[in-house]
C-alpha positions in Angstrom: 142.8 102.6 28.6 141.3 102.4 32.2 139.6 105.8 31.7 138.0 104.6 28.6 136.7 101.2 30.2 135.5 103.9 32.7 133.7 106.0 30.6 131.6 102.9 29.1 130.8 101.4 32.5 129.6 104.9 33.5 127.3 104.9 30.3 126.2 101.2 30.3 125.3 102.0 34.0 123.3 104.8 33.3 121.6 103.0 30.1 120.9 100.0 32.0 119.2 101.9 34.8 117.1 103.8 32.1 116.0 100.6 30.2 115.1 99.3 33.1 113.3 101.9 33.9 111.4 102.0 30.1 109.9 98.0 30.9 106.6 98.0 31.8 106.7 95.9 34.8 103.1 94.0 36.7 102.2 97.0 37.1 103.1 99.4 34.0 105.9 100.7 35.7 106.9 103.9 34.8 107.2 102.5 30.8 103.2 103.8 30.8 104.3 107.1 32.0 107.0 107.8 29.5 104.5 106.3 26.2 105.3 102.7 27.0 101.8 101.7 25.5 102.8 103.5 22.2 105.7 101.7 22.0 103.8 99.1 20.0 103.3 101.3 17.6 107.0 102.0 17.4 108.6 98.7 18.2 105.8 95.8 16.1 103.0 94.5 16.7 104.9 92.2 19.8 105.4 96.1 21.8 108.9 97.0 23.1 109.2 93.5 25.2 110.9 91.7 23.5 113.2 94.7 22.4 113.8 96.3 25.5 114.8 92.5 27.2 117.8 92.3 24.5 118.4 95.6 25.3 118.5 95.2 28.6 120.6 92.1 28.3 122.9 93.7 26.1 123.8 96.4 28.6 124.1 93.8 31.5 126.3 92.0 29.6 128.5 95.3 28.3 128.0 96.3 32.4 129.8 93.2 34.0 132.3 92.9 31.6 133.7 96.6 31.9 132.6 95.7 35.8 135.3 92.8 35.8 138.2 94.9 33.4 138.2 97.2 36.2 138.6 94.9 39.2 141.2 93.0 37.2 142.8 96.3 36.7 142.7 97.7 40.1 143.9 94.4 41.8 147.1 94.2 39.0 147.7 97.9 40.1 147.4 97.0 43.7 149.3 93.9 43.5 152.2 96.1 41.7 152.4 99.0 44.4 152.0 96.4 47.0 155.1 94.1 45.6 157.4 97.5 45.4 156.8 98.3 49.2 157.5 95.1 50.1 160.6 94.8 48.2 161.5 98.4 50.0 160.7 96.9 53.3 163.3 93.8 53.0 165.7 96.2 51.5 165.6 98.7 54.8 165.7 95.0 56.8 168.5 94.5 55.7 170.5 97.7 55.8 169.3 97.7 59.3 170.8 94.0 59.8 173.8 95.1 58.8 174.1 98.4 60.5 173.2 96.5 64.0 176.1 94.2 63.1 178.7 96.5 62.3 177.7 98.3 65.0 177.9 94.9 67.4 181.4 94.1 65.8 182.7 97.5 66.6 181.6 97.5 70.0 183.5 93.7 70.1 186.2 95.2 69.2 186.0 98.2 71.7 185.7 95.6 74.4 188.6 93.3 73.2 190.9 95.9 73.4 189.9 97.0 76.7 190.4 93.2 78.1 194.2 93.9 76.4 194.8 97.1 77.9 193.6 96.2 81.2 195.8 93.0 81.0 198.7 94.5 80.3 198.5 97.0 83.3 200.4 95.4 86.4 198.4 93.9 88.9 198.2 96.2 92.1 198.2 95.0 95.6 194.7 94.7 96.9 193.8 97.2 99.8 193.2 95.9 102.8 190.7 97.0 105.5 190.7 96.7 109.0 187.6 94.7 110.1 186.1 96.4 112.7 185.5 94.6 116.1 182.9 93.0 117.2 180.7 95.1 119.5 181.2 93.9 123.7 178.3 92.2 125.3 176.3 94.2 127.6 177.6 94.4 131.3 175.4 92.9 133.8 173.6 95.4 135.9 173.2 94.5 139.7 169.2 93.6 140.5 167.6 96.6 142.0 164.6 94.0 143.5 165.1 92.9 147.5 166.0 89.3 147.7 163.8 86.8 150.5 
């Protein structure tokens, strides 16, 4: 379905640009230059004005609307593809959460039955050390200087 709302917005574009092109503007345009002034001949009496305007309006028209089918399209698809990762994203959150608390639980567990062990082991005697003595002032050394 998108490729054939693709196809016609490819054509209407290109039709669009070459009735646009066909309209003689202020100036004649390049309408002149393809037989724009025989196209009274083919068109009426009124020239391809009034034809070439519907035509031209037509296109617009058949333009925006295949325009809008394919933005509305795109942003659905978007929106889907978008919605799926973030459901993947919570989803690998979550295992994560609950790997990290496992993990935390274990390690609780670990350090529990450390606590136990070491409780049950009997107490040893702390070591003592000798402090060491405090170093002796310096003796006093007899003046060398004459006295008056």
């Amino acid at each position: 379905m998108v490729t054939f709302i693709t196809v016609i917005h490819v054509i209407a574009c290109l039709f669009l640009m070459l009735v646009v092109l066909l309209q003689a503007g202020k100036g004649g345009g390049v309408g002149l230059t393809f037989g724009g002034g025989g196209a009274q001949q083919v068109f009426g009496g009124r020239g391809a004005g009034s034809f070439l305007e519907k035509l031209t309006a037509g296109t617009a028209i058949v333009f925006m609307l295949t325009s809008s089918s394919l933005a509305y399209v795109a942003s659905q698809t978007e929106s889907k593809r978008l919605q799926q990762r973030s459901e993947q994203l919570a989803k690998e959150k979550a295992e994560k959460k609950k790997r990290e608390e496992d993990e935390n639980r274990k390690n609780a567990e670990a350090a529990k039955k450390a606590l136990e062990e070491k409780a049950k082991q009997p107490a040893a005697a702390p070591a003592t050390t000798p402090v060491p003595a405090a170093p002796a002032p310096p003796a006093a050394t007899p003046s060398t200087t004459p006295q008056k």
